[in-house]
C-alpha positions in Angstrom: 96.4 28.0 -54.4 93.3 25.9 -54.0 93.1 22.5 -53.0 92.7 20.5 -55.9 96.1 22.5 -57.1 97.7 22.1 -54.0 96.8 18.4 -53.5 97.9 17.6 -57.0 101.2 19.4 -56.7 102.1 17.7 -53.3 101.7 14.6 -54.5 103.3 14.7 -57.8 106.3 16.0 -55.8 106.0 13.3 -53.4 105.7 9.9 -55.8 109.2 11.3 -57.3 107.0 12.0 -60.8 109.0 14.5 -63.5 108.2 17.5 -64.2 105.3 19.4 -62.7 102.5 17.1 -64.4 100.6 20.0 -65.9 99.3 18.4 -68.7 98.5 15.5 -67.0 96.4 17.7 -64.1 94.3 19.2 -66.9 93.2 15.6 -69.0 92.1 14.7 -65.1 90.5 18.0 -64.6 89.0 17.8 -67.7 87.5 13.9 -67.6 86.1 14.7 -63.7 84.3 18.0 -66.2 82.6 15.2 -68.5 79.4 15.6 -69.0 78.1 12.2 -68.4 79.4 12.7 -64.4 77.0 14.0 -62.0 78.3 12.6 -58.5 81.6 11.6 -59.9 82.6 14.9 -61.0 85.1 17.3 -59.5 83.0 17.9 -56.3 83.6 14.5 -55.3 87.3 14.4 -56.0 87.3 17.5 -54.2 85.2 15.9 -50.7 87.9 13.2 -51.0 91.0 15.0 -51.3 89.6 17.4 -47.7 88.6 14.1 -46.5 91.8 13.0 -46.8 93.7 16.0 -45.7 92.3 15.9 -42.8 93.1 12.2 -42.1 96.9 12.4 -44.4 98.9 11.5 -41.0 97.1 7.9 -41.0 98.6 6.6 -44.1 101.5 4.8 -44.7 102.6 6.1 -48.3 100.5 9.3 -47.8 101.4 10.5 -51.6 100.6 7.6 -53.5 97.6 7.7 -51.5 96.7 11.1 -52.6 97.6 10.0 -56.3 95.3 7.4 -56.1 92.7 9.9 -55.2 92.8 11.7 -58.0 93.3 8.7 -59.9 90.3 6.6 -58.8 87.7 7.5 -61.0 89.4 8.9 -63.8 88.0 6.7 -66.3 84.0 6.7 -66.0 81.9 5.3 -68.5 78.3 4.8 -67.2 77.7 1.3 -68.8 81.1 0.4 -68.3 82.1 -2.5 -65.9 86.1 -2.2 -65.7 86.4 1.5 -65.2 88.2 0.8 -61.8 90.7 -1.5 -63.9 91.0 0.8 -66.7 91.5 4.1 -64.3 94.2 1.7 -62.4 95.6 1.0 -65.3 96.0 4.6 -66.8 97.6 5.4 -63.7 100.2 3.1 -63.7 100.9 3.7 -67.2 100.8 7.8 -66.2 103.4 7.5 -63.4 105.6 5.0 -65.2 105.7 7.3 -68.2 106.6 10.8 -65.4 109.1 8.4 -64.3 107.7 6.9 -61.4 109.7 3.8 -60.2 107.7 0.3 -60.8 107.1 -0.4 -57.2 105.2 2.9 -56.7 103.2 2.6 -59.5 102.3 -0.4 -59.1 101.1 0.2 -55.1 98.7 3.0 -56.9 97.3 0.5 -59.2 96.4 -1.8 -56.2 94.9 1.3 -54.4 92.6 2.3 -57.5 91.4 -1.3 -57.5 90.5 -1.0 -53.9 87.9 0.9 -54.8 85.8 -1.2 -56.4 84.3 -1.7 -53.1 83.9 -5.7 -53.8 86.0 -7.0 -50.6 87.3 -5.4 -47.2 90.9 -3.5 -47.7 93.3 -5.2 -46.4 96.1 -2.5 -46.0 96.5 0.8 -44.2 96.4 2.4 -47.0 93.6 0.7 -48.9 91.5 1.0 -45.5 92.4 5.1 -45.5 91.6 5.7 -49.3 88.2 3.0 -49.2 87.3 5.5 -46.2 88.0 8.7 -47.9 85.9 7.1 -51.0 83.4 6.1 -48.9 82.4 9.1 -47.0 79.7 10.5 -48.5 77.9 7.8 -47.0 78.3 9.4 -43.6 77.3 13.3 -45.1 75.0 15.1 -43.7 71.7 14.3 -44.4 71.4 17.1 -47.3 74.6 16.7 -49.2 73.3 12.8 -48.9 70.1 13.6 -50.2 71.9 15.3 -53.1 74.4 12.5 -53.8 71.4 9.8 -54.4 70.0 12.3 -56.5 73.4 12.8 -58.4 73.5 8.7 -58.8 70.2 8.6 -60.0 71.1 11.0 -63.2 74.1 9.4 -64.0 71.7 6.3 -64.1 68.9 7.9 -65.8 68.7 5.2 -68.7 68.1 2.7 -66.2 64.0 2.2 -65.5 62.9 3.2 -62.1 61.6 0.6 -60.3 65.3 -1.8 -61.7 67.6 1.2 -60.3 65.5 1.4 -56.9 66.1 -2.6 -57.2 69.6 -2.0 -57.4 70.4 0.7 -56.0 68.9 -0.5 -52.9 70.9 -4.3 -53.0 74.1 -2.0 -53.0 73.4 0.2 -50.3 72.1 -3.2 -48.3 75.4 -4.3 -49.2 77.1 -1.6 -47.0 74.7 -1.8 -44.5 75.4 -5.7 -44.3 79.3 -4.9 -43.4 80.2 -5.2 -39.4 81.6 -2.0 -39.9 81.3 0.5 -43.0 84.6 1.8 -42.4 88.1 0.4 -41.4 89.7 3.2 -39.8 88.9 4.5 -36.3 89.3 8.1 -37.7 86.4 7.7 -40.2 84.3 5.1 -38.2 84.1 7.4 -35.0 83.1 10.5 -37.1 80.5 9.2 -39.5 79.5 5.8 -38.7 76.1 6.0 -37.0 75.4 8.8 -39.9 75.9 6.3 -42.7 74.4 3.8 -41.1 71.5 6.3 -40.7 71.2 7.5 -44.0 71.5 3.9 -45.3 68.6 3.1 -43.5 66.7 5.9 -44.0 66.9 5.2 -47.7 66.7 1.4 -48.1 63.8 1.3 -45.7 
């Protein structure tokens, strides 16, 4: 079984869903396939869900952490504003629907919103999954490379010299933070790489 099966199943199991959540695998399969996505595709759901496997003993709630993986960007329109909001909300609407009870669902919708990336997590949880989200940053330098490259097609309506503009002010934005990431698993293993990349690119 691979991991994107695996992860998918363990979790499903673990939030107390119903059912085996077939149908609902493929539509998220199949909206991580779109063809608008060139970073946010199923590469990078994948890099998360390893990411996290690696780190799943950190987390509190360690399934509805993994649901909110798969969750996070499950909704991506490339001129859209609220995709965050409306991926948080199809989750919560998902697991309520597979039976999920309120409280849990509702602790995935706060997780999805986390990763909007517009304040510092506050919980364990939000700090792992931010992390995870955030660890491309902290590639190596070619996978990196190959990530701005991804952003830069899935922004290719936007003029150059406005997404270099942009782009840049976000990346700043990282830079800016005391520390790019929250937990001591993530921060000792790819700090000074982010923070090199980062630089090498907003120079």
């Amino acid at each position: 079984m691979d991991l994107l099966s695996r992860s998918w199943q363990r979790a499903w199991t673990g939030i107390g869903a119903v059912g085996e959540g077939n149908a609902l695998f493929a539509r998220l399969m199949a909206a991580y396939a779109e063809p608008q996505r060139h970073y946010h595709t199923q590469q990078h759901l994948g890099e998360c869900l390893s990411a996290f496997d690696a780190a799943r003993a950190l987390a509190e709630r360690p399934d509805e952490v993994e649901v909110a993986l798969w969750f996070h960007d499950a909704i991506y329109d490339i001129k859209g504003h609220d995709n965050e909001q409306r991926s948080a909300d199809l989750a919560r609407t998902a697991l309520v629907d597979a039976g999920v009870v309120a409280d849990i669902a509702d602790r995935v919708h706060a997780l999805v919103m986390a990763t909007r990336h517009t304040a510092v997590p506050a919980g364990r949880d939000e700090q792992l999954l931010v992390d995870v989200d955030l660890s491309i940053l902290g590639a190596e330098r070619a996978r990196f490379d190959e990530y701005e490259q991804q952003i830069r097609k899935e922004y290719a309506y936007v003029p150059g010299f406005l997404f270099r503009r942009k782009r840049r002010e976000i990346l700043k934005g990282f830079l800016d933070r005391p520390a790019i990431y929250c937990t001591p698993h993530f921060h000792d293993a790819l700090e000074a790489r982010a923070r090199n990349n980062l630089h090498r690119v907003t120079a």
